[in-house]
C-alpha positions as CSV (number, residue, x, y, z in Angstrom):
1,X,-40.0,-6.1,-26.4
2,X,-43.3,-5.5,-25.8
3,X,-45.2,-4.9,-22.6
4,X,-45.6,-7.6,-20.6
5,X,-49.3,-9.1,-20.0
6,X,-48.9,-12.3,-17.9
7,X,-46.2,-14.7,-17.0
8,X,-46.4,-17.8,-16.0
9,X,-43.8,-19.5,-14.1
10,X,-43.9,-23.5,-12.7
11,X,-43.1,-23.7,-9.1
12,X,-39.8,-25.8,-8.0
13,X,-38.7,-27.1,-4.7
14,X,-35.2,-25.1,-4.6
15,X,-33.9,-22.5,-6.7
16,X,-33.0,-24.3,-9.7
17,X,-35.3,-25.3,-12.2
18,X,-36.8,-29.4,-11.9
19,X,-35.5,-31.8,-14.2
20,X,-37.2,-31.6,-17.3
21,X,-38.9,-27.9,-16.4
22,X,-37.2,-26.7,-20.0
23,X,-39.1,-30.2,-21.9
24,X,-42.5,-29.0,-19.7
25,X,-42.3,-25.1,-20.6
26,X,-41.8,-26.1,-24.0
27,X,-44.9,-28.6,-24.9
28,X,-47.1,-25.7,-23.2
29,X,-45.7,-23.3,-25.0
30,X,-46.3,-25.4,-28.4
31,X,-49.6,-26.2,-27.0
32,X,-50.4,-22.1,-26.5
33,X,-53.6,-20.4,-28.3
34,X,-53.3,-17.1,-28.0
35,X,-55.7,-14.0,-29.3
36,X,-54.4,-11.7,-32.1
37,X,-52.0,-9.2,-31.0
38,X,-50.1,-11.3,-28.0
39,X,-47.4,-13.6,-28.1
40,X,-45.4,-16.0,-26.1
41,X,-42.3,-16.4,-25.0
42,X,-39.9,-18.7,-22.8
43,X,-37.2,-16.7,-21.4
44,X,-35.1,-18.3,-18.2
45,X,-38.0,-20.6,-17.1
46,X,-40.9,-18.7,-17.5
47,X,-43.4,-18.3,-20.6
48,X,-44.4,-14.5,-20.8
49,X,-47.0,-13.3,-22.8
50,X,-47.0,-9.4,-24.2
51,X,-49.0,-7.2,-26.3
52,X,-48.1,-5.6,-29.2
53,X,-46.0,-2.4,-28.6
54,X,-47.6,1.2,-28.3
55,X,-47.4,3.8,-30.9
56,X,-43.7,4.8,-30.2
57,X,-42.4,1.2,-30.3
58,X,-43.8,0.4,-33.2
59,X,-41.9,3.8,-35.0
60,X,-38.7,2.9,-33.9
61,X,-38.9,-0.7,-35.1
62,X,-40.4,0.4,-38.6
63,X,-37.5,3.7,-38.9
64,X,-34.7,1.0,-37.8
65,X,-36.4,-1.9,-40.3
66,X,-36.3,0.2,-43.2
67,X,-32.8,1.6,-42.9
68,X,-31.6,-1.4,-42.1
69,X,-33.1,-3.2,-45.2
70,X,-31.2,-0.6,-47.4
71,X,-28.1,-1.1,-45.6
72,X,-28.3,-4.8,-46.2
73,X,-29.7,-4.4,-50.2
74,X,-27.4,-6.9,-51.6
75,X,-26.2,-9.4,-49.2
76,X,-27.4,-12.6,-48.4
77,X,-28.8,-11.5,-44.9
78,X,-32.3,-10.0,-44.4
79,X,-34.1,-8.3,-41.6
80,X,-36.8,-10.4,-40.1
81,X,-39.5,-9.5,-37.1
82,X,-42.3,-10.9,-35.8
83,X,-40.5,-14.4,-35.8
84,X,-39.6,-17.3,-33.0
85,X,-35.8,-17.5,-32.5
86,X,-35.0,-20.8,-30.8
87,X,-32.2,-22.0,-29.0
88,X,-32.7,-25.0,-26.3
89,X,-36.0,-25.3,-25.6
90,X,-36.7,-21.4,-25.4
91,X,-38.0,-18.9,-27.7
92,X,-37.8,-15.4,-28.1
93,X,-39.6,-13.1,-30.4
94,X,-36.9,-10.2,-30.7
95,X,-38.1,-6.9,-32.0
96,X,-35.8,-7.4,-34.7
97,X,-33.1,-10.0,-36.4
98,X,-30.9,-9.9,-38.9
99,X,-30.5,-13.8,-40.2
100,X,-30.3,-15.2,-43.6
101,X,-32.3,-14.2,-46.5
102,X,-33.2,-17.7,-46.7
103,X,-34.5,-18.8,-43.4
104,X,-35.0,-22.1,-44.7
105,X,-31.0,-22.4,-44.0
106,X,-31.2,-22.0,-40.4
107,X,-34.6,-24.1,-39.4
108,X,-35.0,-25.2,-35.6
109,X,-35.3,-29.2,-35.4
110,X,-39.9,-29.0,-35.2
111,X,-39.9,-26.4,-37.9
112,X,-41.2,-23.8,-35.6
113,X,-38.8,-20.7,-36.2
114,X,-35.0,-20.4,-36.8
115,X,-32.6,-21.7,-34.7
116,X,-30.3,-18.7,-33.1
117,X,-27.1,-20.5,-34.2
118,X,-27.6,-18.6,-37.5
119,X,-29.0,-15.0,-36.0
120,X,-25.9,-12.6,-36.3
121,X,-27.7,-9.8,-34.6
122,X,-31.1,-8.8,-32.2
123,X,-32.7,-6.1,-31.9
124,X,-35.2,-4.8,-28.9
125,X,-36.8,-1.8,-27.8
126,X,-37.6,-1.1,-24.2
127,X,-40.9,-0.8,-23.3
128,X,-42.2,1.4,-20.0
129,X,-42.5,-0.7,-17.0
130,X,-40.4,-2.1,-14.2
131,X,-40.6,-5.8,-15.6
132,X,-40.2,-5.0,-19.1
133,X,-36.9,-2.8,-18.6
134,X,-35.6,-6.1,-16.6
135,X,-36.3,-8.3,-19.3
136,X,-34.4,-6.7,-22.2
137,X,-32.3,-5.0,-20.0
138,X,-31.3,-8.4,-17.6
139,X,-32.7,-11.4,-18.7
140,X,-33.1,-11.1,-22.5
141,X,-29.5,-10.0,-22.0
142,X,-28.4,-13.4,-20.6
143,X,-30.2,-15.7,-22.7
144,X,-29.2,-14.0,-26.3
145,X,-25.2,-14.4,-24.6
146,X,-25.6,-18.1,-24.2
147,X,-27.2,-18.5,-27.1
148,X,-24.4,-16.7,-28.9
149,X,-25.7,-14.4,-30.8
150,X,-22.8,-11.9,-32.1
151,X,-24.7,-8.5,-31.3
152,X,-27.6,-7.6,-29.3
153,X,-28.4,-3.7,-29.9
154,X,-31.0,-2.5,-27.1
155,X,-32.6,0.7,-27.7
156,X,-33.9,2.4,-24.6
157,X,-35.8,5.5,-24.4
158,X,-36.2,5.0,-20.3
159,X,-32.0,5.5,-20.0
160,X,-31.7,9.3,-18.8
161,X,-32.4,11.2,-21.8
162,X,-32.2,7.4,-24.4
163,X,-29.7,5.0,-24.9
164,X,-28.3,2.6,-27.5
165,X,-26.2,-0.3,-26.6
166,X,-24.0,-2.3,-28.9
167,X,-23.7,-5.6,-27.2
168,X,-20.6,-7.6,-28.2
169,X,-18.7,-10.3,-27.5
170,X,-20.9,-13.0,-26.0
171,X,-19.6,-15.5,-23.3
172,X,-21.9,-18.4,-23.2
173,X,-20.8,-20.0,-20.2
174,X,-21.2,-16.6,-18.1
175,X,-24.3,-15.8,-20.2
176,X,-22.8,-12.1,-20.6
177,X,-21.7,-9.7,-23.4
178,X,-17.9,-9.3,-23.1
179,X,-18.0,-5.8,-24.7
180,X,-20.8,-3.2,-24.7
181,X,-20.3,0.5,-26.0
182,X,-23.3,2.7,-24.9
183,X,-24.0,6.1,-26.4
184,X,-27.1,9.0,-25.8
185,X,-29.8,9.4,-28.3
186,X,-28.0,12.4,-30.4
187,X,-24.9,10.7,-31.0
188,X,-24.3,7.8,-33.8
189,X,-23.6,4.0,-32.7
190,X,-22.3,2.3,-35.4
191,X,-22.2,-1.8,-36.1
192,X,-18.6,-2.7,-35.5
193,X,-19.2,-5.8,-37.2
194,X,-21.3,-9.0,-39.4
195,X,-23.3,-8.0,-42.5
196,X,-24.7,-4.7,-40.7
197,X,-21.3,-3.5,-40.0
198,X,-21.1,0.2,-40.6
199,X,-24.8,1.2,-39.9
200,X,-25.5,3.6,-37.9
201,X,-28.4,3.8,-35.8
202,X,-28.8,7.9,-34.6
203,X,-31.2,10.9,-34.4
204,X,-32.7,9.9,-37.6
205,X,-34.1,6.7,-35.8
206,X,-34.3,7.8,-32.6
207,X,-36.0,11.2,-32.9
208,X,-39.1,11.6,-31.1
């Protein structure tokens, strides 16, 4: 995910969110104009709004997109970006998703995006800074688990020398990932599993 550019978050009385605080962040979300290059989000109560990604983001993304559309060259799943996945009143706008090739088979109930019951895997890059690692490292974490989604892969140049993650496994109650096999940039990770099982994501993608 991107950088992070504001955040806003609605004050409670207590440390859970008021009654109807999902319903509230949603219509302003909805209601939202934004300029060109930013987008919105609502992760765990809060509606964050990020830039686009700097140069290096925006080369991993486009290496990862393009082998990934080979590998899938055939199959009824595509990869999309720069889309709203939706699951309960929040929205996320992974880096990248791999969902039908027909989005039209997984629509969220206002027609805004797709709804995450029919995402098989995420995608997001770490961007510098203290709030952004939290996010995909932490938060973005917890809400892709209890939405389900089968495989988040979290590419991180800020772990020691660079990371991938294979995130598997998801318990929705305990919004975790049950399973998560992390290798250093250098070394292959491969998708154990769904319709990108077998691709590899190493140097060739993660080269600076």
């Amino acid at each position: 995910m991107t950088a992070l550019a504001h955040e806003v978050t609605p004050v409670t009385t207590d440390d859970k969110p008021a009654a109807g605080l999902d319903e509230i962040l949603w219509q302003a979300w909805k209601a939202m104009e934004l300029p060109e290059g930013y987008q919105a989000e609502i992760i765990e109560a809060s509606i964050e709004v990020s830039p686009t990604g700097r140069r290096r983001h925006m080369v991993l993304i486009n290496r990862l997109r393009r082998a990934l559309e080979a590998h899938l060259e055939g199959h009824d799943y595509a990869v999309w970006h720069d889309g709203n996945v939706i699951h309960q009143r929040k929205c996320w706008i992974p880096d990248l998703f791999v969902a039908p090739d027909d989005p039209d088979e997984i629509p969220d109930e206002e027609d805004l995006g797709v709804d995450a019951a029919g995402v098989v895997m995420v995608v997001e890059v770490v961007s510098p800074g203290a709030r952004n690692v939290e996010r995909d490292r932490v938060r973005k974490r917890r809400e892709y688990a209890r939405a389900g989604i089968a495989l988040y892969v979290l590419i991180d140049d800020l772990d020691g020398e660079g990371t991938v993650s294979l995130l598997t496994v998801p318990d929705s109650k305990k919004a975790t990932y049950t399973e998560e096999h992390r290798v250093p940039y250098g070394t292959d990770a491969v998708i154990p599993d769904g319709p990108a099982k077998g691709f590899t994501i190493g140097e060739a993608i993660t080269r600076n």
